[in-house]
C-alpha positions in Angstrom: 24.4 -40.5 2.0 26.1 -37.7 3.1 25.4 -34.7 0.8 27.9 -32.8 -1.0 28.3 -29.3 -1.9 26.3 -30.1 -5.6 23.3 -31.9 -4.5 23.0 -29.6 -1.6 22.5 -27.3 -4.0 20.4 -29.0 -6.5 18.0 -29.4 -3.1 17.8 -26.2 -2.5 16.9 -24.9 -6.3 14.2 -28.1 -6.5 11.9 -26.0 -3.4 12.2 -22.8 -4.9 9.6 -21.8 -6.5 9.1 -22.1 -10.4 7.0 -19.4 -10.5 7.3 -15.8 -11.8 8.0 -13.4 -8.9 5.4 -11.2 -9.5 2.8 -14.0 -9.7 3.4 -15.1 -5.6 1.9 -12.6 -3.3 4.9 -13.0 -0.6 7.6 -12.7 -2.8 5.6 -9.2 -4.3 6.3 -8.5 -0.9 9.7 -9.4 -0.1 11.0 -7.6 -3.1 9.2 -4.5 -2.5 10.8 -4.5 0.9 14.1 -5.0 -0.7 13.8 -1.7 -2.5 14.8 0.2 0.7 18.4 -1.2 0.6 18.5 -1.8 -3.5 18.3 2.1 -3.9 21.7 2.7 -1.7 24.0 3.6 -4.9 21.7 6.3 -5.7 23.9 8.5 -3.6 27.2 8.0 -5.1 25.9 8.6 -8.5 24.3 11.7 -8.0 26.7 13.3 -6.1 29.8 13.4 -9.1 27.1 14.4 -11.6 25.4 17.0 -9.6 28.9 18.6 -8.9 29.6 18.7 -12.5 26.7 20.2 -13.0 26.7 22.9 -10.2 30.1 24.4 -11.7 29.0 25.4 -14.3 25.9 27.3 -13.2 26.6 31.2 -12.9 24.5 31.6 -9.6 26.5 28.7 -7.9 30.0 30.4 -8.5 28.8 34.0 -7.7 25.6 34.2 -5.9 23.1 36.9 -5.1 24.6 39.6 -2.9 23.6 43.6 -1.9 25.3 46.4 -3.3 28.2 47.5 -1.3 29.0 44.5 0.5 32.2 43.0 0.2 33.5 40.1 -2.0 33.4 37.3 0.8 29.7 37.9 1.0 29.5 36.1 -2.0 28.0 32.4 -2.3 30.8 30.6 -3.3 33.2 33.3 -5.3 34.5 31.5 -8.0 36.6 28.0 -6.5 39.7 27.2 -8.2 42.7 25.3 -7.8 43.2 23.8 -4.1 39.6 25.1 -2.8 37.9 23.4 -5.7 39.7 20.1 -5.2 39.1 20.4 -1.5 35.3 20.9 -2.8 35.8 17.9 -5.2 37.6 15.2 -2.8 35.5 16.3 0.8 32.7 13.7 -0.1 36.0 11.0 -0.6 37.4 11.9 3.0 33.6 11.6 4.4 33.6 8.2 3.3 37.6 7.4 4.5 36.8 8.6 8.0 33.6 6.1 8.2 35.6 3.5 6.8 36.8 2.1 10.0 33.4 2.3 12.2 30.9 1.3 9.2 31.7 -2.5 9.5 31.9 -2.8 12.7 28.4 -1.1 13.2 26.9 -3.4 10.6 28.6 -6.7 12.3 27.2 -5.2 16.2 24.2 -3.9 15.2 22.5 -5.3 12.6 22.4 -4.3 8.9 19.2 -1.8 9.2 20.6 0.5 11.8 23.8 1.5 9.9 21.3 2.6 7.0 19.1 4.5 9.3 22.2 6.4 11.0 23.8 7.5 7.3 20.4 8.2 6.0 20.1 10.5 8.7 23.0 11.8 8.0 22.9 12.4 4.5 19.7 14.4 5.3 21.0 16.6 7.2 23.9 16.8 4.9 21.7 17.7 1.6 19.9 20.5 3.8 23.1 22.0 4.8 24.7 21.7 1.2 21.8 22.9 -0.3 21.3 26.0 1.9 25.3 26.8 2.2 25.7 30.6 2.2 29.6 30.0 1.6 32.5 27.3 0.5 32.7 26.2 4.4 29.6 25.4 4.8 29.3 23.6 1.2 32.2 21.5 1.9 31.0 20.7 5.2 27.5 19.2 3.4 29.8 17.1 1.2 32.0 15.9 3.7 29.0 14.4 6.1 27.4 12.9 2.9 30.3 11.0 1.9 30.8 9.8 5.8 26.9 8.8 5.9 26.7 7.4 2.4 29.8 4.8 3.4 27.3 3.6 6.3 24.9 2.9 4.1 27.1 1.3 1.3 28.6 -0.8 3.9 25.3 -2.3 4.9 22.7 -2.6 2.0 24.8 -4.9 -0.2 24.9 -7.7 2.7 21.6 -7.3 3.5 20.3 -7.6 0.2 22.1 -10.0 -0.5 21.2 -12.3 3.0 17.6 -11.7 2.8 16.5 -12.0 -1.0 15.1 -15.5 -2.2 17.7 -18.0 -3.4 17.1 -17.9 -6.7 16.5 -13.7 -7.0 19.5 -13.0 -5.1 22.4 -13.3 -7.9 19.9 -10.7 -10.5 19.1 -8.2 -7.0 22.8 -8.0 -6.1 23.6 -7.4 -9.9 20.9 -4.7 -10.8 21.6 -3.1 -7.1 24.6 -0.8 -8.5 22.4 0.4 -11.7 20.9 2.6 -9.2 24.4 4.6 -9.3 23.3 5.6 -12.8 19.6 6.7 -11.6 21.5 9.4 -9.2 23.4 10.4 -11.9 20.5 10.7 -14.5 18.2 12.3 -11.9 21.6 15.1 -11.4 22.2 15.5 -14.4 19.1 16.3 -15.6 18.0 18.5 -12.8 21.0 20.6 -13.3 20.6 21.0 -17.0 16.7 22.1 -16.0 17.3 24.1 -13.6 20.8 26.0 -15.2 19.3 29.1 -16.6 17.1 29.6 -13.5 18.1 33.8 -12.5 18.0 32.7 -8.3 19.8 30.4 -6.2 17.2 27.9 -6.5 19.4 27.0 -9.7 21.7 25.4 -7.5 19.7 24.3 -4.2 17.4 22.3 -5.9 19.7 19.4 -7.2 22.1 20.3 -4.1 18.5 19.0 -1.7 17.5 16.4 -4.2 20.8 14.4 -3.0 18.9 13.7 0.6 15.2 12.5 -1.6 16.4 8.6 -1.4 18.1 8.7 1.9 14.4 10.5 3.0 12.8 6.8 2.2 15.4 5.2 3.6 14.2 6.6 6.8 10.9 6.2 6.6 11.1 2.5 5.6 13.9 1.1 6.4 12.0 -0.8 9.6 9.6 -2.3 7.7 12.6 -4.4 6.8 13.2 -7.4 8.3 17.1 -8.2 9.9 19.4 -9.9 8.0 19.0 -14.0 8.5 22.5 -14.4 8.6 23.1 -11.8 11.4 20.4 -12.9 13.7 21.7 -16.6 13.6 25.1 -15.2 14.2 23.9 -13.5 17.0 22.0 -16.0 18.3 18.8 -15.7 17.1 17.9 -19.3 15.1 14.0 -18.9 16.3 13.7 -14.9 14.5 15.9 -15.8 11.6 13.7 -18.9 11.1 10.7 -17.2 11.2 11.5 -14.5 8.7 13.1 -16.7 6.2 9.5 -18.7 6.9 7.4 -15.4 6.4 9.2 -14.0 3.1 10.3 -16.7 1.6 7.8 -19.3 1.9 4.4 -17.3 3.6 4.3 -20.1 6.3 4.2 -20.2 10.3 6.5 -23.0 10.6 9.7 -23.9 8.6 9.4 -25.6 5.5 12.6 -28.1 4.3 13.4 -25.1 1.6 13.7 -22.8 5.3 15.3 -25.5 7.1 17.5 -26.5 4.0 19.2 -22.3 4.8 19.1 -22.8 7.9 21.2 -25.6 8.2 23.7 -24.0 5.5 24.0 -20.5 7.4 24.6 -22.6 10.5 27.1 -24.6 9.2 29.1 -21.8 7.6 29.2 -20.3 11.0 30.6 -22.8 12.7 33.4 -23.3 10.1 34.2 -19.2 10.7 34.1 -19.8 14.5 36.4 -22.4 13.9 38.8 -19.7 12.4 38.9 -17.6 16.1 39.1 -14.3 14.0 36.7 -11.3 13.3 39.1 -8.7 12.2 40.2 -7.7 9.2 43.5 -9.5 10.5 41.0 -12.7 9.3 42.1 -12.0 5.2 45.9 -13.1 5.7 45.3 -16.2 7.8 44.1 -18.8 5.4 45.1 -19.4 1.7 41.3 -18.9 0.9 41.0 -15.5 2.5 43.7 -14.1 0.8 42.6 -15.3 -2.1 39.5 -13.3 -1.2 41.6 -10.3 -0.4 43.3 -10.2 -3.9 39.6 -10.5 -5.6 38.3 -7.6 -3.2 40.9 -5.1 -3.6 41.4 -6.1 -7.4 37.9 -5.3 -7.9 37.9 -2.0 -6.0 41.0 -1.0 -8.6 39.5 -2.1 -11.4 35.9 -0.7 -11.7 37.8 3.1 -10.9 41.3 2.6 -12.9 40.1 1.3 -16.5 39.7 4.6 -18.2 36.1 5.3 -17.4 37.2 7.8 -14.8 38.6 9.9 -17.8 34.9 10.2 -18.8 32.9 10.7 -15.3 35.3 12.7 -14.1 36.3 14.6 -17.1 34.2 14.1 -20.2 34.6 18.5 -20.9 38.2 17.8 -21.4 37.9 15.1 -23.5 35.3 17.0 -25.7 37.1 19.8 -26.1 40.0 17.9 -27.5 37.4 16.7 -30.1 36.6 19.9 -30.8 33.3 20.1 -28.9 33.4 23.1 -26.9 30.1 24.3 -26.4 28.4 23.8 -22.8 25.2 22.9 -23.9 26.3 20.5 -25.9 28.2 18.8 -23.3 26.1 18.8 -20.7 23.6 17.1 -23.6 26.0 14.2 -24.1 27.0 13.7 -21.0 22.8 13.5 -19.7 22.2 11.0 -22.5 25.3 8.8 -21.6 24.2 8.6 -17.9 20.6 7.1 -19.5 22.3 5.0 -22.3 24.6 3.6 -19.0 21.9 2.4 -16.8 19.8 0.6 -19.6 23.0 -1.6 -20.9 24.1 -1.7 -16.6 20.5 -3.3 -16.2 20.5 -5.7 -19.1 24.0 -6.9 -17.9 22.8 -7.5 -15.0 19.6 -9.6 -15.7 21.7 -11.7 -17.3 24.0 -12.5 -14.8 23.0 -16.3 -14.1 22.7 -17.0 -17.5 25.9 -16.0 -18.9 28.2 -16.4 -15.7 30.5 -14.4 -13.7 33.7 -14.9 -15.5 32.0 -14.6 -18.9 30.7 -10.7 -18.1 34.0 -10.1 -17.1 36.1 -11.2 -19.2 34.4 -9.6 -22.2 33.8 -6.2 -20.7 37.8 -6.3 -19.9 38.5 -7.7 -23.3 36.0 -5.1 -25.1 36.9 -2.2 -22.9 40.8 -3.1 -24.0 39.8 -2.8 -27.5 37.5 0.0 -27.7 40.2 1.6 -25.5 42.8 0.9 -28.2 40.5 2.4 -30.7 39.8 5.3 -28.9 43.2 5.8 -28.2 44.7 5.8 -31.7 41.4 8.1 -33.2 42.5 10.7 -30.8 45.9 10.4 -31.0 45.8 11.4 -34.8 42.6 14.0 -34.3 45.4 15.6 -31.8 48.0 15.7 -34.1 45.5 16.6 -37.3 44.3 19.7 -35.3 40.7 18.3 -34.8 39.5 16.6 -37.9 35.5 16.6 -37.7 35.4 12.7 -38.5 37.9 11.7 -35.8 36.4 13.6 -33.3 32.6 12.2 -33.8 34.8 9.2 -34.2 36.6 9.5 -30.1 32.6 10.3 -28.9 31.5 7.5 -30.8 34.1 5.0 -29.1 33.1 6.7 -25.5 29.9 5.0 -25.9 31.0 1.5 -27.1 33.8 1.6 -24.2 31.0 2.2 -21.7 28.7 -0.4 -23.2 31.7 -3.0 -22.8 32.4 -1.0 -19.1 28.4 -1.5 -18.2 28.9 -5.1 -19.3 30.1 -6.4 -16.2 32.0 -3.5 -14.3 28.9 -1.6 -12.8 26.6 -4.9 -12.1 29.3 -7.4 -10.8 31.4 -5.7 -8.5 28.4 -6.1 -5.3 27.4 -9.1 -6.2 30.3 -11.3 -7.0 31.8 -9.6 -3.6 28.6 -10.4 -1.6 29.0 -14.1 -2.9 32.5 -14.1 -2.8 33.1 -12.7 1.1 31.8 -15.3 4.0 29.2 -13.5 6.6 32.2 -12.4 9.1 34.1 -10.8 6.3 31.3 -9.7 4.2 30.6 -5.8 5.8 34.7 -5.4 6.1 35.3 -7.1 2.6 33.5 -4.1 1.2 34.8 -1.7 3.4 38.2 -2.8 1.9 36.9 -2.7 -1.8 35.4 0.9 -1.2 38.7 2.1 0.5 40.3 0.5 -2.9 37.6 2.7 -4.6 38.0 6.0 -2.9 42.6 5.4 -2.9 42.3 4.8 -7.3 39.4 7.3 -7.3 41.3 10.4 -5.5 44.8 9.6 -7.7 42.7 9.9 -11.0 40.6 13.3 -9.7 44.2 14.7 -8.9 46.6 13.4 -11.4 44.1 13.1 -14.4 43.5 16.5 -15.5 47.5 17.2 -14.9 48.2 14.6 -16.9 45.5 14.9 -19.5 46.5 18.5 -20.5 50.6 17.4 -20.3 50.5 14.1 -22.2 47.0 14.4 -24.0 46.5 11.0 -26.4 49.2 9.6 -25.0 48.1 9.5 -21.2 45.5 7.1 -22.9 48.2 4.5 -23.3 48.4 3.6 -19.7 44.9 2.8 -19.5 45.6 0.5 -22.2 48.4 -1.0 -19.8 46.5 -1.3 -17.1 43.4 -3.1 -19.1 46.1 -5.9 -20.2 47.1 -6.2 -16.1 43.1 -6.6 -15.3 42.5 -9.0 -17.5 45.5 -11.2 -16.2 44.0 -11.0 -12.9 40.0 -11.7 -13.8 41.4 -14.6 -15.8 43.5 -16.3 -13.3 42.1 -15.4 -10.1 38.2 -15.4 -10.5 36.1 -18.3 -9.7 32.8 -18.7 -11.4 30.3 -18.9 -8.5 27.4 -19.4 -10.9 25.1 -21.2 -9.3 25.6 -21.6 -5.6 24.5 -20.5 -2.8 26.3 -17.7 -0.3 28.0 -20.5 1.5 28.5 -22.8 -0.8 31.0 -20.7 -2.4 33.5 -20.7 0.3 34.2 -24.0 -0.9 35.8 -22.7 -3.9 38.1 -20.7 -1.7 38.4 -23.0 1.2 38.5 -26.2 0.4 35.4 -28.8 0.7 36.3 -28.7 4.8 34.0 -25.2 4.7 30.9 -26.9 4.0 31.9 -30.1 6.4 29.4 -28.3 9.2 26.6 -27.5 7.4 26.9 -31.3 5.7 26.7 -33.2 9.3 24.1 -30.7 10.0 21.8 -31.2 6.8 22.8 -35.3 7.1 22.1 -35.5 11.2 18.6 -32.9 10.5 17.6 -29.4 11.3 18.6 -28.8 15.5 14.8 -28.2 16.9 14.4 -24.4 16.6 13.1 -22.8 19.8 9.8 -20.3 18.7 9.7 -18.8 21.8 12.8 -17.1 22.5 12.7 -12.6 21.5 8.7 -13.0 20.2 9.0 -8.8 20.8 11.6 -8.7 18.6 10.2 -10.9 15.9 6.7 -8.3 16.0 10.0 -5.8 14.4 12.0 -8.1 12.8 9.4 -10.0 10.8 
């Protein structure tokens, strides 16, 4: 009998192993591995937090200069107005400019070298942000940062996601984006430890901690092996086998779990082949693919444009309207919010496959809509009260439940519904398309936010609660639940059961004989 799309699947879930992780010396191995790649979203997270953090550090805004000499020769001189939103936005046009040549090096290349080039990059970019002597060459740090951290953000989620064992990779996708809030713990704190330091070092030493993850990147990121799903694609059955055979199963030769993923990835191929389009063109020529398309960029809105960036972006504001002014005390919430964030991001995300996709986000939406609501109303009469004490412990209190309802699906799911979601030719420009989505919602709320906040106060809060109500339409009609199945077997919730009709004839017909012998060098660096 021919096999269908379910007992495919059942198949593949009976030769995984039962076994705890932890307890299988190979898989110790493959997940240590995976760390490389899993800490990518450090970057992003640390860079917003360490930014708020550097403003508000006396030595940052003035810097140490001799007597007599003139004003320029300052560090940074006070930034306002269109220099501090240059400052604020450089890292955003970084990552726009890489946009375009990020996928295409992850599709050519391979997944690792993409991480190695922005790695680099980043480097280089933390020494000179961290060592700036004026706004140029601060900016210039941020802008290389942002165009180095897109390389890397464009590659780690696919390869994750294409080398982690079948039945890790839906919890490694998931927790992959907590490390977001690790960057922003590990600014925030250093910031608030190092603010009433009476030298520059107050601001260089979380300015050069931004490069400390992209430093192991570099240094590790070879001991990696290539993506399965790339080498086949390039024509490399024999390596791809032998890796999956290595790190999945500590074997020589392919076992019928290896040959079982084989087969799939093969078949999936062939049924993209069959489409004759790599470009991004790809999304508007099937029914499937747009559907895709709508998920992606959704997504990419959603996660920016559901309030939360009233809080990352602007939390002082928002505190101050509550009647908390002091610094301290700010910078005190706002350190404890970034920890309370990654321990409810990392629960979510552990329970990914046994709640479900739609589940997660269905109730963040619907729990982020009403805490929203809440929020909205408690501020609205703290405003018009002239900050009341209760209401305004009341709007802080309501920050933290939105976020726990926000961490509930929004910073977990995102990768890894999109790395299940988006075939192996669309994958690396599927989430150049969500971070572009990103980075467009991103730069309207750094600009129009703060405009808007201090014009329309409480009531700006109303169109968050709009635009909550619009999400939610979209999650629940347009969605799929892809609990459960594999990479490839989701297509055929987007393309019909004809996207699985190769790899079927493949698995009924048996594994094509794999040649061993063909790039043995490259399998000494690939395995």
């Amino acid at each position: 009998m021919e096999p269908t799309s379910e007992n495919s699947e059942l198949r593949i879930q009976e030769f995984c192993t039962k076994e705890r992780w932890w307890r299988v010396p190979h898989l110790v191995k493959l997940n240590l591995i995976l760390l490389v790649p899993f800490v990518s979203s450090y970057v992003g997270g640390f860079d917003g937090s360490m930014l708020n953090g550097v403003q508000t550090v006396q030595q940052w805004k003035e810097g140490k200069y001799s007597r007599g000499l003139p004003c320029y020769r300052r560090h940074f001189n006070h930034p306002s107005g269109g220099m501090l939103g240059l400052m604020v936005n450089m890292q955003t046009i970084g990552g726009i400019i890489a946009l375009p040549v990020a996928p295409f090096v992850a599709d050519r290349f391979g997944r690792r070298i993409p991480i190695f080039i922005g790695s680099m990059v980043i480097i280089a970019a933390a020494i000179l942000q961290g060592t700036a002597k004026n706004m140029a060459m601060f900016v210039v740090g941020r802008f290389f940062i942002g165009l180095g951290g897109m390389f890397v953000a464009t590659a780690s989620p696919p390869l994750l996601g294409e080398l982690a064992y079948p039945t890790h990779r839906p919890i490694i996708t998931a927790v992959y984006n907590t490390t977001w809030y690790v960057g922003s713990i590990v600014a925030a704190w250093s910031t608030y430890g190092t603010f009433d330091m009476p030298n520059s070092w107050s601001w260089k030493i979380p300015s050069l901690l931004q490069g400390l993850v992209s430093i192991f990147q570099v240094i590790f990121i070879f001991f990696v092996p290539e993506s399965p799903r790339w080498l086949i694609a390039n024509g490399r059955t024999g390596d791809a086998t032998r890796i999956l055979s290595k790190y999945h199963c500590d074997t020589d030769e392919p076992t019928t779990l290896v040959q079982l993923q084989v087969a799939e990835i093969t078949g999936a191929m062939e049924f993209e082949k069959s489409l004759n389009s790599v470009s991004y063109l790809q999304f508007f020529e099937t029914k499937g693919n747009r559907h895709r398309l709508l998920v992606t960029a959704a997504l990419g809105l959603i996660v920016q444009w559901c309030g939360n960036q009233l809080i990352s972006g602007y939390l002082a504001l928002v505190l101050i309207d509550t009647g908390i002014t002091d610094a301290e005390t700010q910078n005190l919430i706002n350190g404890a919010l970034q920890i309370y964030n990654f321990v409810i991001a990392t629960g979510s995300a552990i329970l990914i496959e046994r709640l479900g996709r739609r589940f997660l986000f269905l109730t963040s939406t619907i729990g982020m809509l009403i805490s929203f609501t809440i929020w909205t109303i408690l501020a609205a009469r703290n405003q018009i009260e002239e900050s009341h004490k209760g209401l305004g412990i009341g709007v802080v209190a309501m920050v933290f439940v939105f976020y726990t309802f926000y961490n509930f699906a929004m910073n977990p799911l995102p990768i890894a519904y999109l790395v299940e979601v988006l075939p192996y030719t669309l994958r690396a420009k599927g989430l150049s398309i969500f971070n572009l989505a990103q980075i467009c919602s991103g730069m309207f709320n750094r600009f129009v936010n703060p405009v808007a906040l201090e014009a329309l106060r409480w009531k700006y809060y109303t169109v968050f609660c709009c635009a909550l109500v619009l999400w939610l339409s979209i999650i629940y009609f347009a969605f799929p639940e892809t609990r459960g199945l594999t990479l490839e077997e989701v297509s055929r919730l987007f393309d019909g059961d004809q996207a699985l009709a190769s790899a079927s004839e493949i698995k009924a017909e048996g594994l094509p004989e794999i040649e061993h012998k063909d790039h043995v060098i490259a399998d000494s660096k690939d395995a």
